[in-house]
N, C-alpha and C positions, 0 to 999 in steps of 0.2 A: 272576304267574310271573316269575322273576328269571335272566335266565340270566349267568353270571360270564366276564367275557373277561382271559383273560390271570390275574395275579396278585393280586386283588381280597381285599378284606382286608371285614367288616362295622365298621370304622372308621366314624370320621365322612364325611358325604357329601350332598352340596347335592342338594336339590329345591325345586321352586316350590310351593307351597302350595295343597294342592286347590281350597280354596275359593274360589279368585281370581286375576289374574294380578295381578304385580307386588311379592310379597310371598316372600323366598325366606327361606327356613326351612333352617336347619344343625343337627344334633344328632351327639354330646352335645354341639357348640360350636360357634362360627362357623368357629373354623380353632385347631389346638393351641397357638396362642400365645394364643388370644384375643381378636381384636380382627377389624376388616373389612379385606380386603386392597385395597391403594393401587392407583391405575391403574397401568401400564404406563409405567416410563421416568420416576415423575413426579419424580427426585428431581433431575434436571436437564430446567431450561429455558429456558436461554437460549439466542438465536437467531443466525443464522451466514447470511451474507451469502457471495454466489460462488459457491454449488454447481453444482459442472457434471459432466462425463459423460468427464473424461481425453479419452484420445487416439481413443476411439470418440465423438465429441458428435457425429459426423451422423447417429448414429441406429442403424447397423449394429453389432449386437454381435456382438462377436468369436468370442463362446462358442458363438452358433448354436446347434446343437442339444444342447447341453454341458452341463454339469453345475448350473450357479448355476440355469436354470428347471427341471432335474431332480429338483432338492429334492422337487418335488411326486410325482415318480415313484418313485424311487429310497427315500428313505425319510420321506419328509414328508405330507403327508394323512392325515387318518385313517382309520386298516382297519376292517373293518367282518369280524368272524371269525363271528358269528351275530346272527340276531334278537332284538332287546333290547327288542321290546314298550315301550318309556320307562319300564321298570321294571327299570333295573339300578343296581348303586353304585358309588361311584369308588372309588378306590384309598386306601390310609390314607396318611394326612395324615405330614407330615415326624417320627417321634415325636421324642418330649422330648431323648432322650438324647445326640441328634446334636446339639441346638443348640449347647450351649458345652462346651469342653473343664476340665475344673479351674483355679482362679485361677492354680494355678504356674504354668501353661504360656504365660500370657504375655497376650492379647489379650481378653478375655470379652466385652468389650461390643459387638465388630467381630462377633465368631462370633454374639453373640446374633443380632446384628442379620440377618445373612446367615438363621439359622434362624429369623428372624420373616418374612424375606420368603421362604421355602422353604416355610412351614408354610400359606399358601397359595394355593398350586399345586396341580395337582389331583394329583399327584403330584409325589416324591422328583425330582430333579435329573438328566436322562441320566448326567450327570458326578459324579463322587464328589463330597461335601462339601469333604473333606479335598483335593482339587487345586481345586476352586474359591479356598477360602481362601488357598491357596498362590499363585495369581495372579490377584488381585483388580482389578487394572489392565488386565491381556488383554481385548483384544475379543470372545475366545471367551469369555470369562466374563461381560461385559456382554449378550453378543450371546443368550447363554443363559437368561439369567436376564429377558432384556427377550421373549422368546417364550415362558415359561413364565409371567411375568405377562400378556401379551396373551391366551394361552389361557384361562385363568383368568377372566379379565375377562369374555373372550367367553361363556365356556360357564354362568358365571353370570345374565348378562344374557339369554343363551337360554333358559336354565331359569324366570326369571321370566315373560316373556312367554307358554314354553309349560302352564303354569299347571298341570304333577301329573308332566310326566317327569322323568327321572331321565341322567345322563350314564353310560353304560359307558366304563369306562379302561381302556385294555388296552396294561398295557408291555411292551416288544418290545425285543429282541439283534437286531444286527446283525453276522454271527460274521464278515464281514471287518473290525467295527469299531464301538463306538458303539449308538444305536436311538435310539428314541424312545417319544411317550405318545400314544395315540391316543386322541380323548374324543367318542364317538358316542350321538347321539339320535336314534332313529329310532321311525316310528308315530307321534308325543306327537301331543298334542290339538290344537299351533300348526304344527309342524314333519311334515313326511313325512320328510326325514333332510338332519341335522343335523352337521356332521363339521368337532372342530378340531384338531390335530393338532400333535406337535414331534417334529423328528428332530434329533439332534445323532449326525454320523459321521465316521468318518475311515477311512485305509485310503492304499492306492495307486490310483491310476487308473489303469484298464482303456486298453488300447492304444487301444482303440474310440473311447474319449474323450477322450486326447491326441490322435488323428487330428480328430476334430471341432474340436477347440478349435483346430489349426494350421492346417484348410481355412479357419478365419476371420481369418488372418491372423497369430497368436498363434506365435513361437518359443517354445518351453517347454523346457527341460537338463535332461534326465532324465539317471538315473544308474542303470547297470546296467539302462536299458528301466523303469526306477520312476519314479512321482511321487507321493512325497507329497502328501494336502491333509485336510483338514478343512472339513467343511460343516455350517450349522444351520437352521432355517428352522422357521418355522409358517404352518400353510398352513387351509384351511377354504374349504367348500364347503355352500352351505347350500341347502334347498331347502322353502319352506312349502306347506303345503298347498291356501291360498286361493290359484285365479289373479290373485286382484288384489294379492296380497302379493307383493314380486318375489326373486327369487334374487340370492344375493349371492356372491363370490367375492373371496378376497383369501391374501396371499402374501409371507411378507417373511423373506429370506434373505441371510447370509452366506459368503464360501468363502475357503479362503485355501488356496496352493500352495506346496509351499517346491522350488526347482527344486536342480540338481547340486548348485550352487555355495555353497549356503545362505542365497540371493536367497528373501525371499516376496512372493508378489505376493497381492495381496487385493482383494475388489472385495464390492458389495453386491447384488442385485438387489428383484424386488417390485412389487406393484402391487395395487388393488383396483378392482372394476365389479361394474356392476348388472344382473342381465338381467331383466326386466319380460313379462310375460305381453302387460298393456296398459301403452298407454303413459298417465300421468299427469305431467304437466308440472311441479307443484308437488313432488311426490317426486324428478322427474328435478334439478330445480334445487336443491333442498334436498342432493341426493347428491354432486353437482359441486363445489354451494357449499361444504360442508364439508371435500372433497380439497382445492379450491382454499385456503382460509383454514391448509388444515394446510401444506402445499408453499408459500404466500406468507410465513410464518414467516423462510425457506431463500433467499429469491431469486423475483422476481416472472417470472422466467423458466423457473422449474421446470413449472408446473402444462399451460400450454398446449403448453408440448416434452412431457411427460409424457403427458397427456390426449391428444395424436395419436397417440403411440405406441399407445396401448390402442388406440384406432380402427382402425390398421392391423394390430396383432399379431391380436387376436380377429376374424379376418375368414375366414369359412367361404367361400372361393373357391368351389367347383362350385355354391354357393348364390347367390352377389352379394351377402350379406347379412350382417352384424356380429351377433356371438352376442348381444350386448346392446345399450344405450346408454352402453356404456362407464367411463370413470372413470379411473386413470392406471397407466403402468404404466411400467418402469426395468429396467434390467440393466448389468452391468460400471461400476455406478457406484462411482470410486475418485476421485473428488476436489472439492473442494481437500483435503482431510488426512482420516485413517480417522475421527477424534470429531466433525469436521462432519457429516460422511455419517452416521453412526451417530445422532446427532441428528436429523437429516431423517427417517430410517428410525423413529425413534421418534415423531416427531410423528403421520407416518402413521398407527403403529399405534393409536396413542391416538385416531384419527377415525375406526376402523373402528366403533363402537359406535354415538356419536352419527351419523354418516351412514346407519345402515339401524336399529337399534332402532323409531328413530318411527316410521318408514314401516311394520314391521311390525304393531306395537301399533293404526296409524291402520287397517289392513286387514284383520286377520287375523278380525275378524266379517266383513265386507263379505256380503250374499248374492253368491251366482253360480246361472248356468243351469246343464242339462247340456251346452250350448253353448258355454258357455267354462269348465268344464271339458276339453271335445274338445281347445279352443284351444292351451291350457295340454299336456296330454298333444304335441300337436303338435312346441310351440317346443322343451319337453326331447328330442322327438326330435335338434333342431337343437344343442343341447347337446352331445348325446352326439355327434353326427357330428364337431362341431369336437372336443373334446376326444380323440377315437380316431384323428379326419385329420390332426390338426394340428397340436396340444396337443405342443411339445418333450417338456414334463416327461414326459408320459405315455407317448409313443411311444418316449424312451429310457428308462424303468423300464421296459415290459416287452420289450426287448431287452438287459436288463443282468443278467447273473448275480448274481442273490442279493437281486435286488430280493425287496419283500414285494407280492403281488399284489393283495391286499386293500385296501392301501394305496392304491395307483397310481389302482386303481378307485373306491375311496370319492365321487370327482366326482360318480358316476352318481348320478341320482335311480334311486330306485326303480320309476319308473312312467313309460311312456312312449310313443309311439304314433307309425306312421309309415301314411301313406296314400296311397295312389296317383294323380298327379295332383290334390292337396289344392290350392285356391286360395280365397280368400276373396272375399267379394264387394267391389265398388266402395264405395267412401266409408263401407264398413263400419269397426269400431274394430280388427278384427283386420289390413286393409287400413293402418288409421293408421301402427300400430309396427312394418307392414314398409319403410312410407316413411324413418321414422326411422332403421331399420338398413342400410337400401339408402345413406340419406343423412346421418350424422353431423351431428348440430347443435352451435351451441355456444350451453350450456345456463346460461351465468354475465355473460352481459356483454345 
């Protein structure tokens, strides 16, 4: 049974290959142009020295409960509009006709190119062809095209491991402005659900959230009570079925304001962590090592400023306890220059793969009890509490007119379990990886 979200086309559309994992199968083609799509970002790499955090570097972002981590609320994450059994399809591929315009017109082989890398995506562009190509230099159009190949990336590499589902895409208007492509897996054989997402929006911002952004210190020159801005972001929340397989989370976003005076100010945010059922040492350091090696690229001071941020941001207070083991996390990063940063922000993206792939593939057989299945049911409860307590993005989408609801909620696992007075026993393993979340290690040195 196939059920269709959103605008779904019987185009071409990636699945993993029944008989096995690690073999992903495209028909009638790999992608309309032909060929296997490149990672994310890979067409610059060279590395950038002095990345730092502007006029917020001790840690407090200005934006609080603001817009650049509402990405994930607002219109970033992916919705989840019905039950997709891992048996839906994506959306058709970029067709032919878009790619180049006639020789008169000027550039073919710039246009081709652009619709070689559009073709695949799991879908068409938020943004028109036709104003991409028109400002090929804009950050908005790097910043777009570098989250619709991470998605991409991502949802491939998920479909492999989960060995027979299929990705639903369901693209989405945002009628103050913009949308996004939501690309969900849910039920498959690896995954209980599976969610990666891209919004690109724009609009004016809500008085709501000029007041948030100025409680954190931020003067902002609105005109006429408006403020322009533009936001982009991909976001993904994953959750496998085996409790030894662990959840992954990760988030990378731009924003940019243009104020009265036709000042824009821009910044980036983002980050990725792990949250583990048990804890495994070798996975944990393998997860670290990999953000560290991506953020040591940028400045040997990025990873360990960055990696306590996660420590304290994901921290479920009425619990005492950190949602996960962490990984790194950033907001209102605007310097030294916007192509540094953007740089930085693409290395990350490109270690979300290799940082949790293995770890999935090494567990996703693993036996388990019903014992720690219980376990597992347990921690997603703690999940859900931080992400509905705590969670900026989340708590301002659904207090924001026009959010998409499905959206915002997409984080949730499907399954999940709360019990009254639950404790585990002493020196037990479920006893282990609450010491770890109580107590932050540092899992690289």
């Amino acid at each position: 049974m196939a059920l269709h979200l959103g605008r779904l086309s019987a185009g071409s559309c990636w699945q993993a290959a029944r008989g096995g994992r690690g073999a992903l199968c495209a028909w009638p083609g790999r992608c309309s142009a032909g060929r296997i799509c490149r990672p994310p970002g890979s067409a610059g790499t060279e590395q950038c020295r002095g990345l730092g955090h502007g006029r917020t570097a001790g840690g407090a972002s200005w934006l609080g409960t603001g817009l650049t981590t509402a990405l994930a609320g607002l219109a970033g994450l992916a919705g989840l509009a019905a039950a997709a059994f891992g048996h839906v399809q994506r959306a058709e591929m970029v067709p032919k006709s878009s790619g180049a315009r006639s020789s008169s017109s000027g550039k073919p082989e710039e246009e081709d190119e652009l619709a070689r890398r559009c073709s695949c995506f799991m879908a068409l562009p938020v943004t028109d062809l036709r104003e991409l190509r028109g400002r090929p230099s804009d950050m908005k159009t790097k910043m777009e095209l570098l989250i619709l190949e991470t998605q991409a990336q991502v949802c491939q590499a998920l479909a492999q491991v989960d060995g027979g589902a299929r990705f639903s895409v369901d693209r989405w208007e945002r009628k103050e402005g913009g949308g996004g492509i939501s690309c969900v897996l849910q039920d498959g054989h690896v995954f209980e659900k599976a969610g990666v997402s891209v919004s690109v929006v724009h609009g004016n911002l809500s008085e709501e959230a000029a007041k948030q952004m100025r409680s954190r210190g931020k003067i902002l020159k609105t005109k006429d009570g408006k403020l322009p801005f533009s936001a982009m972001g991909v976001s993904s929340v994953i959750h496998p079925k085996n409790p030894h397989a662990p959840t992954i989370h990760f988030n990378y976003r731009y924003f940019e304001v243009e104020e009265a005076d036709g000042n824009k100010l821009w910044w980036f945010g983002g980050g990725c962590d792990l949250t583990p059922t048990y804890l495994n040492q070798e996975d944990a350091v393998h997860f670290h090592r990999t953000l560290k090696e991506a953020c040591d690229q940028h400045g040997p001071d990025l990873y360990p400023k960055f990696k306590k941020w996660c420590d304290d941001y994901f921290f479920i207070v009425h619990r005492g306890e950190r949602r996960g083991i962490g990984g790194i996390f950033f907001d209102d990063l605007d310097s030294p220059s916007k192509e540094e940063v953007f740089r930085f922000v693409q290395s990350c993206a490109q270690a979300v793969v290799p940082s949790y792939i293995p770890l999935v593939k090494k567990h996703c057989d693993d036996s388990f009890t019903p014992q720690e299945k219980l376990w597992q049911q347990l921690r997603r409860g703690r999940y859900v509490e931080f992400n509905l307590v705590y969670d900026r993005g989340t708590k301002f989408g659904l207090f924001t007119p026009g959010s998409r609801i499905e959206s915002i909620l997409m984080s949730l696992p499907l399954t999940a379990r709360w019990e009254y007075m639950h404790s585990p026993p002493e020196n037990s393993k479920e006893a282990e990886i609450l010491e770890v979340l109580r107590h932050p290690r540092d899992w690289v040195h």
